[in-house]
C-alpha positions in Angstrom: -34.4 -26.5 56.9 -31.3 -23.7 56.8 -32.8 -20.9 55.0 -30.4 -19.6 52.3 -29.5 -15.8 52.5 -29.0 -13.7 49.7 -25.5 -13.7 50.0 -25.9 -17.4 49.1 -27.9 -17.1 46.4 -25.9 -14.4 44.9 -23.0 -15.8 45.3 -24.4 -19.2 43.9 -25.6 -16.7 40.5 -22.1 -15.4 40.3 -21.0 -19.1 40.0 -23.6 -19.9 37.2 -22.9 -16.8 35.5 -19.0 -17.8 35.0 -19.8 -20.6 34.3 -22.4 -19.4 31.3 -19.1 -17.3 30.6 -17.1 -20.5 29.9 -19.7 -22.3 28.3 -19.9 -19.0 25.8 -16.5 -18.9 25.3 -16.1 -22.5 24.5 -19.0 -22.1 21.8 -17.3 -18.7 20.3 -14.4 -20.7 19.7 -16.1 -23.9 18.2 -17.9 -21.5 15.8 -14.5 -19.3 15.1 -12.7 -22.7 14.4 -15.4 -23.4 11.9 -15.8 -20.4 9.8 -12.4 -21.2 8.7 -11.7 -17.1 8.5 -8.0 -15.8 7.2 -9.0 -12.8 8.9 -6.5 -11.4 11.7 -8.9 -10.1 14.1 -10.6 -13.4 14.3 -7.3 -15.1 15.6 -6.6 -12.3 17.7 -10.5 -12.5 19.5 -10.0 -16.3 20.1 -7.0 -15.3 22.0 -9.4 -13.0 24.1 -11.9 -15.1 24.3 -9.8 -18.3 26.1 -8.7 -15.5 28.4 -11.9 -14.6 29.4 -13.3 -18.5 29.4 -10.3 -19.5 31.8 -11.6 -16.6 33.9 -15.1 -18.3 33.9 -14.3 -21.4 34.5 -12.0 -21.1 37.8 -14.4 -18.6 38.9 -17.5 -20.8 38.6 -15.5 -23.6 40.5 -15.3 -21.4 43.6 -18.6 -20.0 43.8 -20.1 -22.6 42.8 -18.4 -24.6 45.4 -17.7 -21.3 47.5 -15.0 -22.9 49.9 -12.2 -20.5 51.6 -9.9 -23.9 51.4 -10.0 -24.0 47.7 -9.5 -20.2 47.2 -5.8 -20.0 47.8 -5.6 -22.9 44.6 -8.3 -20.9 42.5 -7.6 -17.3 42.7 -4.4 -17.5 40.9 -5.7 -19.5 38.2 -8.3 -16.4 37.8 -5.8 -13.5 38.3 -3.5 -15.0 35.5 -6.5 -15.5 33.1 -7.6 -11.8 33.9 -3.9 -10.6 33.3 -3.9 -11.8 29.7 -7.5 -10.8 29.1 -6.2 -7.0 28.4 -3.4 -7.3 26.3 -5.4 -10.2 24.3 -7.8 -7.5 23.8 -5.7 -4.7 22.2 -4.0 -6.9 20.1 -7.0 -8.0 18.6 -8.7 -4.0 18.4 -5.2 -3.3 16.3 -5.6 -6.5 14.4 -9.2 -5.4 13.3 -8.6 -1.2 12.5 -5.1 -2.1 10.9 -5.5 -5.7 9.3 -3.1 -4.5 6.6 -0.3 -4.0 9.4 1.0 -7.2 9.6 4.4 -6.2 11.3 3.0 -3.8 14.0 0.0 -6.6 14.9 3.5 -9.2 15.2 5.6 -7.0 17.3 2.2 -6.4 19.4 3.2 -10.3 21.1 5.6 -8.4 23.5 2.8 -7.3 25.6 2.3 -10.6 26.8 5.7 -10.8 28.6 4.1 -8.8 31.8 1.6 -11.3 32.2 4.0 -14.4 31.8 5.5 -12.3 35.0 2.8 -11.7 36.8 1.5 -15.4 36.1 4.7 -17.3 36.9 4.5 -15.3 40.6 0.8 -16.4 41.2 0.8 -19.8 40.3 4.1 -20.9 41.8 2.7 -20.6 45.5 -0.1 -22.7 44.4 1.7 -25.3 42.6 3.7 -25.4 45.8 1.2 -26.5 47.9 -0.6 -28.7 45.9 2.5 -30.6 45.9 2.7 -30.5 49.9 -1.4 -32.0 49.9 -0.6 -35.0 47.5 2.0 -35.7 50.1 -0.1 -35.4 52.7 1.9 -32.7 55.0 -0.9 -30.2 55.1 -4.7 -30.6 54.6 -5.7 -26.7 54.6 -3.8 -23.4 53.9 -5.5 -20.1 55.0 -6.3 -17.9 51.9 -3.9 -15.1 51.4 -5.5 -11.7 49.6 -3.6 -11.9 46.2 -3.4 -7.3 47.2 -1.7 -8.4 50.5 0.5 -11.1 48.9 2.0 -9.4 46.0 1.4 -5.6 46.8 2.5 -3.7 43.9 3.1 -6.6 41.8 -1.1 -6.5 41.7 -1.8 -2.6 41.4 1.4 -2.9 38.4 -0.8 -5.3 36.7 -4.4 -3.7 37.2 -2.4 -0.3 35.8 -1.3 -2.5 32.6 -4.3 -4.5 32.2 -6.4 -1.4 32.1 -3.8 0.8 30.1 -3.8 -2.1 27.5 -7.6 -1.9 27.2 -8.0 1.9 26.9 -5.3 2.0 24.3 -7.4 -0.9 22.3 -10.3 1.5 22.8 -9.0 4.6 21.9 -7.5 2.6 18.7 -11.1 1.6 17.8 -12.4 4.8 18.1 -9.8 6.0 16.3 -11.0 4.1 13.4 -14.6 5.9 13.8 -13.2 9.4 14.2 -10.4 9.1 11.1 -12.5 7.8 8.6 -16.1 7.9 9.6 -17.2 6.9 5.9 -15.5 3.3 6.9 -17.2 3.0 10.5 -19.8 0.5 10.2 -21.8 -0.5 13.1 -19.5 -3.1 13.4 -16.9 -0.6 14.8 -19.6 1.0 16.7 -20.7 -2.3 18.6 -16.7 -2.6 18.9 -16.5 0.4 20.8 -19.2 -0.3 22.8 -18.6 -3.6 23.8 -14.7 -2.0 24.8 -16.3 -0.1 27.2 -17.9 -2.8 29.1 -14.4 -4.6 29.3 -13.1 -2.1 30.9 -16.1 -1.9 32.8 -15.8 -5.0 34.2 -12.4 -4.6 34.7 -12.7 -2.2 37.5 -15.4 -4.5 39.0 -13.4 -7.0 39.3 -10.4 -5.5 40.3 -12.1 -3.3 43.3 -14.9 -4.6 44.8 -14.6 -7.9 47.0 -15.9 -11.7 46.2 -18.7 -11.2 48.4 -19.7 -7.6 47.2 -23.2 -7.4 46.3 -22.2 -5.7 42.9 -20.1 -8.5 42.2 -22.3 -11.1 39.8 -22.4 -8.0 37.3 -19.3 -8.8 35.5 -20.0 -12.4 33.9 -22.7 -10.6 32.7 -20.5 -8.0 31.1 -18.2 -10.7 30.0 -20.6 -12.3 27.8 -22.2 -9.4 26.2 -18.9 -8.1 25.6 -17.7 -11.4 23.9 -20.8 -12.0 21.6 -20.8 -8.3 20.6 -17.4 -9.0 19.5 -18.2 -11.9 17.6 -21.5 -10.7 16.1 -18.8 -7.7 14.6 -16.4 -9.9 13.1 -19.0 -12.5 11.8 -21.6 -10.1 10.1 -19.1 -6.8 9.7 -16.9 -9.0 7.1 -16.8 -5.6 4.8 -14.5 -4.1 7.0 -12.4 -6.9 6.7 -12.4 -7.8 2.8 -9.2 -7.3 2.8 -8.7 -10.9 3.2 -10.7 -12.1 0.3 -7.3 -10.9 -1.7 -4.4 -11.0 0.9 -3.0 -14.1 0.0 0.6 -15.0 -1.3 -0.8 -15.7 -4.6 -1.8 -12.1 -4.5 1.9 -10.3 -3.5 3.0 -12.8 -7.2 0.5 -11.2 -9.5 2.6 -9.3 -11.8 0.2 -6.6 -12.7 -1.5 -4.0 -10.1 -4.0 -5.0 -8.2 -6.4 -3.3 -5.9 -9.7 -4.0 -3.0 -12.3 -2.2 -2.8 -14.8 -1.7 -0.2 -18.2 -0.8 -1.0 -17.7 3.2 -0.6 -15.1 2.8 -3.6 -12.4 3.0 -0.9 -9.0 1.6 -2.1 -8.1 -0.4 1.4 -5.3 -3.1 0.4 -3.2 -3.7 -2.6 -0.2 -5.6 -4.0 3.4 -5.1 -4.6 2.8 -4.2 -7.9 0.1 -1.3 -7.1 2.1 0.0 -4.7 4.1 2.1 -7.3 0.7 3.8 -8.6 -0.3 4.5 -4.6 3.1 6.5 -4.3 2.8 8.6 -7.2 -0.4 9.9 -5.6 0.7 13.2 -3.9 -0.2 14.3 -0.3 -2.5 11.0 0.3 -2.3 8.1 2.8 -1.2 4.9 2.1 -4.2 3.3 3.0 -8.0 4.5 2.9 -8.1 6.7 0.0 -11.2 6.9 -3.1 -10.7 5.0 -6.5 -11.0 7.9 -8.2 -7.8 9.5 -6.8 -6.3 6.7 -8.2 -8.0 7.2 -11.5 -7.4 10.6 -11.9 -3.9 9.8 -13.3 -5.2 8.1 -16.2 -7.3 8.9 -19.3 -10.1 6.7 -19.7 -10.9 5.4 -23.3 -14.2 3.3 -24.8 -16.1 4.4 -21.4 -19.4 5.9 -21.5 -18.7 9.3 -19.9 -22.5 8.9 -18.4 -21.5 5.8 -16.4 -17.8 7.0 -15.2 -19.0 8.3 -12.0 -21.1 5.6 -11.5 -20.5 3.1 -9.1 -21.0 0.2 -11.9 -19.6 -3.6 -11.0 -18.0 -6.2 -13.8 -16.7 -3.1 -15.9 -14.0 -2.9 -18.2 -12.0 0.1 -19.6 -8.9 1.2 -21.2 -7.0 3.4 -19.1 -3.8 5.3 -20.6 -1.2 7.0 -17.6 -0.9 10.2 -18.2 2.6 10.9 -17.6 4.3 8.0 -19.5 1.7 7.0 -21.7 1.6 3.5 -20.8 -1.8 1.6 -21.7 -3.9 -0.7 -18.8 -7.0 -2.6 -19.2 -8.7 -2.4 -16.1 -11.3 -5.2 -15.3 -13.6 -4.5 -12.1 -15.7 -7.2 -10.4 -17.6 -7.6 -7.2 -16.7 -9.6 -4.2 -19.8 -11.4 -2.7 -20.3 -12.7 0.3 -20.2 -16.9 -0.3 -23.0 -17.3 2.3 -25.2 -14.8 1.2 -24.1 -13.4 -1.9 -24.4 -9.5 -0.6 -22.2 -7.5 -2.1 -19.2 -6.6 -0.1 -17.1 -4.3 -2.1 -14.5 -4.6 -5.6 -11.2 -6.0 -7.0 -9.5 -4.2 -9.8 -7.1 -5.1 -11.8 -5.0 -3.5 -14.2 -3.6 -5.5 -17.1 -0.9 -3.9 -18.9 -1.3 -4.0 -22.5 2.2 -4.2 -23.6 1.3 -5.8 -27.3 -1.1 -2.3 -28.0 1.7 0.1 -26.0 4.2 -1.6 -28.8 1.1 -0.7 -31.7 1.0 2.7 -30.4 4.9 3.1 -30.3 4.8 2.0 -33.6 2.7 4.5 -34.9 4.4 7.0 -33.1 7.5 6.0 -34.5 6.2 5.8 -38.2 4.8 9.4 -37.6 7.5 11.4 -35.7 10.8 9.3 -36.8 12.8 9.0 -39.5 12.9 5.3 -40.8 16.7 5.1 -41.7 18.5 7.3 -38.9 15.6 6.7 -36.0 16.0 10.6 -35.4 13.1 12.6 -35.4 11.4 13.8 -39.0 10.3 17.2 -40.3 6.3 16.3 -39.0 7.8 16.1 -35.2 9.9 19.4 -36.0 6.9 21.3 -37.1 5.2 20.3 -33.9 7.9 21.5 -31.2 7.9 24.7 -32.8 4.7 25.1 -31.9 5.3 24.1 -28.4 6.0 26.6 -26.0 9.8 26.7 -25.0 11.2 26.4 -21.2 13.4 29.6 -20.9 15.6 27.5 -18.5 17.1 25.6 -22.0 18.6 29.2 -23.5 20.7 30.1 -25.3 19.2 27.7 -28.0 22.2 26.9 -30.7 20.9 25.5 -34.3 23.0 23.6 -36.4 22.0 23.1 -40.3 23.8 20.5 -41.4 23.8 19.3 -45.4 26.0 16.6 -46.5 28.5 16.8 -49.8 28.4 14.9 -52.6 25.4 12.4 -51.5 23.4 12.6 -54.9 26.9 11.6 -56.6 27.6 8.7 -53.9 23.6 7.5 -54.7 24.0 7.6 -58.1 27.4 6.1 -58.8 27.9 3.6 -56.1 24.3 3.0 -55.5 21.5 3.9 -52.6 22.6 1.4 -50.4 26.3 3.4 -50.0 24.2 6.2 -49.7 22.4 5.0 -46.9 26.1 4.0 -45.2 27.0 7.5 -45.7 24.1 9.5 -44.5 24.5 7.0 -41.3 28.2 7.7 -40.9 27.0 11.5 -40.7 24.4 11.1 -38.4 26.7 9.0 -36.2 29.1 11.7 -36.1 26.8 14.4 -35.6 25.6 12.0 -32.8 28.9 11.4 -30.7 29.7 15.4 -30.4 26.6 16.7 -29.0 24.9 15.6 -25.4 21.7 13.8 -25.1 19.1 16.3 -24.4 20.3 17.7 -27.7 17.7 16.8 -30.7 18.3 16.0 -34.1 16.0 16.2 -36.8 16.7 14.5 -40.6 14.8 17.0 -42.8 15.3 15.6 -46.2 17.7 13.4 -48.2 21.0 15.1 -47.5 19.8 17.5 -44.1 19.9 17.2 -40.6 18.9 19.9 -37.9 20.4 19.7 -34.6 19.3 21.8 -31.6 21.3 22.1 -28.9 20.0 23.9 -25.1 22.4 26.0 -23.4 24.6 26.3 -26.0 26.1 29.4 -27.0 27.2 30.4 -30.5 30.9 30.1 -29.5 30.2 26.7 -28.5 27.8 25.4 -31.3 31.2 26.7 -34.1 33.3 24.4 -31.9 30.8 21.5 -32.2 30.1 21.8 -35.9 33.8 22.3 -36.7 34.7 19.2 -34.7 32.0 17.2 -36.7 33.0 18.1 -39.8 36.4 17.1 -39.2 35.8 13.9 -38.0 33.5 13.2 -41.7 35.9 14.3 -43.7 37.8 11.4 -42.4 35.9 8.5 -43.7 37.3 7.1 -46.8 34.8 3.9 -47.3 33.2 6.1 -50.6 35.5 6.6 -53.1 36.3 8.0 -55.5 34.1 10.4 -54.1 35.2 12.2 -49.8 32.8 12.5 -47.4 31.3 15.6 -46.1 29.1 18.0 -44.2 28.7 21.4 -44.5 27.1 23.2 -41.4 25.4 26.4 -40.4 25.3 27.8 -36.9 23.1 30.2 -35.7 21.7 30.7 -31.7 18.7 32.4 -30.1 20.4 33.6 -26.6 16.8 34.4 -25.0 13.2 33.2 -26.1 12.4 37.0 -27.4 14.3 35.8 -30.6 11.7 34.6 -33.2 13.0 31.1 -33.7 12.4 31.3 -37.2 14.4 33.5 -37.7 17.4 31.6 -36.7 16.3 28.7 -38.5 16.6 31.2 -42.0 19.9 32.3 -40.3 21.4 28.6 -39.9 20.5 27.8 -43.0 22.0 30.7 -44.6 25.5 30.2 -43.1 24.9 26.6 -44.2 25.3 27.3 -47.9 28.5 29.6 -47.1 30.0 26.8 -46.2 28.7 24.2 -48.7 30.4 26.9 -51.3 33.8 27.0 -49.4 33.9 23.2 -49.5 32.9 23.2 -53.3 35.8 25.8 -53.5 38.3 22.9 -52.3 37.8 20.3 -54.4 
């Protein structure tokens, strides 16, 4: 009986092994077909994973079978598996750190043009000569090294196959290194199971078919590929962003955020985007709820519970800068297998029927009813703001119309109400917008006007009163306005005092007009 050596026997392992590796691979992608996962990564791995199960296969045929006349028709089968193996693999570590970064994972498909290349080169001699057996020129064809057929065509492509797995490496440990509060152990086994590719990679590509070290790498192979799976199947938190990324989501006309279970905001929709960019100095992606929160007030919230970490909550939120009002409903994402908790979705509802309540109110409170200005209540109130010194000189027009008690009482309140109107509207069209005008009473208005000086205020209220005493929709009685100027040129001058001042000159006037008629 021929004793077997253990050359043999390894090389009859190695065959088993790759073909465990194709048998593996071929069971990864029944059970990645089956989850039914949106997730990116796990499209991205099945790419990997054929790549690596091609590998197996052609490489169990030969050792199993280890003949030098079927070598020349196997070993470019393997090479061109291997060659997409790396680039596979990086798309798919950029497809699990950056799920959210649909157009850099997309453009990430020109990668696999070198590999078309380097395939199309090693399978053409082959194809070749299968043709020349089935025509039965030539029975056997001595095996060619694929190092001494294609020279630097080979060392290019173990140069890109291993640059394209160190840069999906160094992406991954990226991930741990940025933001170590969202590095699960899922990332950890990632990393880890990176390092054996590349591992195997240099097996492969320098040590000999026959080398004794040479069964390792199926080995590898398969530890690398379950490790993989076993992260992308039980590390779904990483990867809740898929529970929401949907095209239903991108529609939703009101802001909506994901949460992971360390309150991290990690995906959002077109609407939340605008509340994301008013966030100075922080990242788009990976930043805490409560950054987010900060720009509202929070209302009917137990101040106990707001640092809590509380699921299913509601609150009424109010933005701070425009004053717009949100009900914000939180509620957990479970896993549908096991019901563990995986992280949040918030959503932000605007309340656009209590914004108009509260605008009403305002309005009612600060406004007046008939000219829509402001009202003697909001007056009183800015005077006890402090004032920007960048808006002096300060100009103050008192303005009191003529002959409105005569206009009300002869012709009735609702020609009064046309007249005090026409005033306004004129006092309206000659000063700019930032200007504010104030209806004190019946018959006055106050107008203040930034960067004005006293020069220019006099123009203003001469122009108006011109332009009133044109109106002739009230006889027998003219219209008119009688108005004081007065200015503060710097904030040192006590603002009262100019409003004494205004009004003051305001009666001057009102007596030169009585003076007239």
């Amino acid at each position: 009986m021929e004793r077997i050596t253990l050359l043999q026997y390894l090389t009859a392992l190695q065959g088993a092994l790759r073909a465990i590796v194709f048998l593996c691979a071929l069971l990864l992608i029944i059970l990645c077909v089956n989850k039914q996962s949106h997730i990116p990564a796990f499209k991205y791995f099945l790419y990997f994973v054929i790549a690596m199960g091609l590998w197996g296969f052609f490489g169990s045929i030969f050792f199993i079978y280890p003949e030098d006349t079927i070598l020349p028709y196997i070993s470019p089968f393997i090479y061109a598996a291997m060659s997409f193996s790396g680039p596979a693999f990086m798309r798919f570590c950029f497809s699990y750190v950056f799920p959210h970064k649909k157009t850099v994972i997309k453009s990430l498909q020109w990668i696999f043009i070198f590999p078309c290349i380097f395939s199309l080169f090693v399978l053409l001699p082959p194809l070749q000569k299968y043709s020349i057996i089935f025509t039965n020129e030539i029975i056997y064809i001595p095996y060619r090294d694929i190092l001494e057929q294609y020279g630097f065509l080979f060392y290019a492509y173990i140069v890109y196959s291993y640059g394209t797995a160190l840069i999906g490496s160094a992406v991954l440990l990226y991930k741990v290194i940025k933001y170590p509060r969202e590095a699960t152990m899922g990332s950890k086994l990632a990393i880890v199971a990176s390092l054996l590719f590349i591992g195997q990679n240099m097996l492969v590509s320098f040590y000999e078919h026959n080398n004794f070290f040479f069964w390792i790498p199926p080995i590898i192979v398969t530890i690398c590929m379950v490790l993989l799976f076993f992260t992308l199947y039980y590390d779904t938190s990483e990867q809740i962003i898929v529970q929401g990324q949907s095209a239903l989501l991108e529609t939703i006309p009101f802001p909506v955020f994901i949460l992971n279970k360390n309150n991290i905001i990690i995906h959002f929709n077109k609407t939340g985007k605008e509340f994301i960019a008013s966030i100075k100095n922080k990242e788009s992606y990976f930043f805490k709820k409560k950054d987010l929160l900060h720009q509202f007030t929070i209302f009917e919230t137990d101040p106990s519970q707001q640092e809590s970490q509380n699921h299913d909550s509601n609150k009424i939120l109010q933005r701070k800068d425009d004053k717009t009002l949100f009900f914000l409903q939180e509620h957990e994402i479970t896993h549908e297998e096991n019901h563990k908790n995986q992280g949040d979705i918030m959503m932000m509802f605007p309340l656009t029927s209590i914004q108009a309540f509260f605008t009403t109110l305002e309005n009612k409170a600060f406004r007046d009813s008939l000219c829509q200005c402001y009202n003697r209540h909001f007056l009183e109130l800015k005077l006890n703001q402090q004032i920007s010194p960048e808006i002096f000189p300060i100009s103050l027009m008192m303005c009191d119309l003529d002959n409105l008690k005569k206009i009300n009482d002869c012709l009735g309140h609702t020609k009064g109400d046309e007249y005090i109107l026409t005033c306004y509207n004129e006092i309206c069209r000659h000063i700019k917008k930032e200007s504010l005008v104030f209806r004190l009473g019946g018959d006055e208005f106050l107008v203040i006007l930034h960067k004005t000086t006293l020069e220019a205020a006099q123009t203003i209220a001469q122009n108006i009163e011109a332009k009133v005493a044109q109106h002739q929709n009230f006889d027998p009685y003219t219209a008119g306005i009688s108005i004081g100027v007065s200015t503060a040129p710097s904030p040192s001058t006590p603002f009262a005092d100019c409003l004494t001042l205004a009004d003051e000159e305001m009666y001057k006037i009102k007596a030169k007009h009585k003076e007239h008629l």
